[in-house]
C-alpha distance (Angstrom), angle and dihedral (degrees) to the residues before:
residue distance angle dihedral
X1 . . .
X2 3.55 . .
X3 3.96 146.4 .
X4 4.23 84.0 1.2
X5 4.03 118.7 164.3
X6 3.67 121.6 -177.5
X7 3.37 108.9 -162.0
X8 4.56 99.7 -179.2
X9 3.32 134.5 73.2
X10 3.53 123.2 -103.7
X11 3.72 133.3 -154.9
X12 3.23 147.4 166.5
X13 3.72 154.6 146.7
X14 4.29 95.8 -111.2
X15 3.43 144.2 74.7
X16 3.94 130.8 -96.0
X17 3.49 103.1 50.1
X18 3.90 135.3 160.1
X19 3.68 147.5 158.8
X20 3.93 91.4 -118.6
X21 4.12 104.3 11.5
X22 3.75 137.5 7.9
X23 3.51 92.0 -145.7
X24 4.00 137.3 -6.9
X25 3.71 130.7 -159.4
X26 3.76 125.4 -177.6
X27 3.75 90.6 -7.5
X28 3.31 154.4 118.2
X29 3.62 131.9 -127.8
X30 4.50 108.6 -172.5
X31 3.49 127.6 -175.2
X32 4.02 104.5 -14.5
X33 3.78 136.0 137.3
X34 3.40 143.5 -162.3
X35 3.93 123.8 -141.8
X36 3.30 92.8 173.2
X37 3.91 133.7 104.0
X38 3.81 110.8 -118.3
X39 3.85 122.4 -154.9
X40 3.48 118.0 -176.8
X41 3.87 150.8 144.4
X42 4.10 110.1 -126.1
X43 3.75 128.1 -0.4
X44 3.72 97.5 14.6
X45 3.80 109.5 168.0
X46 3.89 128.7 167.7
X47 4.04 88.9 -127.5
X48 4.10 100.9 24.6
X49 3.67 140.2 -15.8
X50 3.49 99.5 -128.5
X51 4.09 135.5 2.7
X52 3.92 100.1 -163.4
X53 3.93 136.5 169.5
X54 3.32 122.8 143.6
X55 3.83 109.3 -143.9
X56 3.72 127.0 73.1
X57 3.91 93.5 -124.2
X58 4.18 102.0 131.4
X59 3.97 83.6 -147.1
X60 3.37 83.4 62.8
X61 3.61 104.7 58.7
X62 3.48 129.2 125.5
X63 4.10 109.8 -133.9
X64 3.69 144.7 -159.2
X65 3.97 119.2 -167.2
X66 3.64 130.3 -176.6
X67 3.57 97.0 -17.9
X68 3.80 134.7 154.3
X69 3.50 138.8 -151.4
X70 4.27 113.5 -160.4
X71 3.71 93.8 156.9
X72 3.69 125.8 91.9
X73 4.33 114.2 -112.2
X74 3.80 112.7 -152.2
X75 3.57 118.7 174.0
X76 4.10 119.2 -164.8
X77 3.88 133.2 -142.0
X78 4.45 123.7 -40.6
X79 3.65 121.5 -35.5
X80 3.47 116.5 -135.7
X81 3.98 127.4 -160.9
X82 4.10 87.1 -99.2
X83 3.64 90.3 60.3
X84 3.68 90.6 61.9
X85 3.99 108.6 55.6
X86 4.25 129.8 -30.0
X87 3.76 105.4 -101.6
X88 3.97 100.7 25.1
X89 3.85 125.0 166.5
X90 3.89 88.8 -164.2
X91 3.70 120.8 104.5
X92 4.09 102.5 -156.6
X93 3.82 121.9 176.4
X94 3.67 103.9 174.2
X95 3.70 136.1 59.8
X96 4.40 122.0 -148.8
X97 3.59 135.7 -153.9
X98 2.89 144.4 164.1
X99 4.02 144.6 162.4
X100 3.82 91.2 -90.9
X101 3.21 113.2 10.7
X102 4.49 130.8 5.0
X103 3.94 94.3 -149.7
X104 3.84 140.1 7.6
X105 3.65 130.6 -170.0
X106 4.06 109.0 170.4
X107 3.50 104.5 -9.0
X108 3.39 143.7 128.5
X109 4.42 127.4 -124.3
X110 3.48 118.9 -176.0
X111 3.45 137.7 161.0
X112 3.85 92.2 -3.5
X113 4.03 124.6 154.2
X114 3.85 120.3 -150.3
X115 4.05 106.6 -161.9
X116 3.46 105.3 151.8
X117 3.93 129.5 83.0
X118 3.99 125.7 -91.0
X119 3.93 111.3 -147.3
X120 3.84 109.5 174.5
X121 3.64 146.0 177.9
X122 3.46 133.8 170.5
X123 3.69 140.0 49.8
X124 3.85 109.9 -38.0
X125 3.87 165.7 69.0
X126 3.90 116.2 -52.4
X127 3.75 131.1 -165.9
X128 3.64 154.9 163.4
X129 3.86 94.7 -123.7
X130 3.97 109.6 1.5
X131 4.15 127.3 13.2
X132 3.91 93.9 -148.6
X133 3.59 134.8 -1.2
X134 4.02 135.0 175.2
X135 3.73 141.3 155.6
X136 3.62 119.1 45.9
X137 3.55 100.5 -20.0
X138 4.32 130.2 150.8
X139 3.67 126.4 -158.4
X140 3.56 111.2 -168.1
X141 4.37 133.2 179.7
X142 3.94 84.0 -20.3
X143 4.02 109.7 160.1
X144 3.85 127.1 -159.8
X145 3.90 111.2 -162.2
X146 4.26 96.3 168.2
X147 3.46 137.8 90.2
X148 4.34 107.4 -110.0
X149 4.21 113.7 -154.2
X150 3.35 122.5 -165.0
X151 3.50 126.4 178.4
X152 3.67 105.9 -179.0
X153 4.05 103.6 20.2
X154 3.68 137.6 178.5
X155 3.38 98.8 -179.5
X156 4.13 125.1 -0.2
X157 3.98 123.9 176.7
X158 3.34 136.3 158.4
X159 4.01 98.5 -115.7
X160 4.01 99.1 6.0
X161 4.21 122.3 26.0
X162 4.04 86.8 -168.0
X163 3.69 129.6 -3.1
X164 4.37 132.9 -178.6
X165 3.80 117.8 -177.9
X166 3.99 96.8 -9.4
X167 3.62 126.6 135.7
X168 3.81 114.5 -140.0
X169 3.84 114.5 -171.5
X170 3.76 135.0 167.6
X171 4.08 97.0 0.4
X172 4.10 129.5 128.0
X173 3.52 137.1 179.4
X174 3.76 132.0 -149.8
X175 3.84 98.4 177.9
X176 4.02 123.3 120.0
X177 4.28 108.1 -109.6
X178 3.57 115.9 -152.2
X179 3.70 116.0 171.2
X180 3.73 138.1 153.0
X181 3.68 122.2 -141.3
X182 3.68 98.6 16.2
């Protein structure tokens, strides 16, 4: 996908949900933004939901370029597994978001902008540019410029609410954090 803009608000009562994309995997999302507000349950992200593969292959990798978030991400109460899909296996206790993207496993962010607000409640990670990410993953010159609330956190930070074998290089944040239970 490239040169996107969503420009309405989206909500809704599931999981997977972004400005741009639900989900991505294996591909790349370039120059985009979202100017619209995003409500969601789980994975809420002002570009995409969710960037997931599950090797470690780098040819693999899910990525995000040049992208910008203006809308405000709010995410409301627990997520349970029915919120994800009818029929799911998965146990999942936790929702992400983040201004860009709720979770990441193997992807690549770079030269993303998070402008819009993050208002959050409910079990989970929080941040600036991605809610949770692990496995192979690189943030790179990623700026957060908004204010992230969290009113029953895990994890809350200004570019990443909860990272495991990520790289992070080259990013700031200028954006108030308020977060209980952190």
């Amino acid at each position: 996908l490239q040169d996107c803009v969503n420009n309405g608000d989206i909500s809704t009562n599931m999981a997977f949900l972004g400005g741009i994309t639900g989900e991505i995997t294996r591909a790349k999302i370039n120059n985009c933004t979202n100017k619209g507000d995003i409500t969601g349950k789980a994975n809420v992200g002002g570009i995409s939901g969710q960037i997931l593969w599950e090797t470690t292959t780098a040819t693999q990798k899910g990525e995000i370029i040049s992208c910008t978030n203006e809308g405000k991400i709010e995410t409301k109460g627990y997520v349970n597994e029915s919120a994800y899909w009818e029929g799911s296996s998965k146990n999942f206790n936790a929702s992400n978001v983040g201004g860009i993207v709720g979770r990441v496993t193997n992807g690549n962010i770079s030269l993303c902008k998070n402008k819009g607000s993050i208002l959050a409640a409910g079990y989970e990670c929080s941040g600036g540019i991605v809610g949770y990410t692990n496995n192979n993953t690189t943030i790179t010159k990623c700026s957060n410029y908004a204010n992230i609330e969290d009113s029953d956190a895990i994890t809350t930070g200004g570019i990443v609410g909860y990272t495991n074998l990520c790289e992070i290089e080259e990013c700031f944040n200028i954006g108030n954090i308020s977060a209980k239970n952190t």
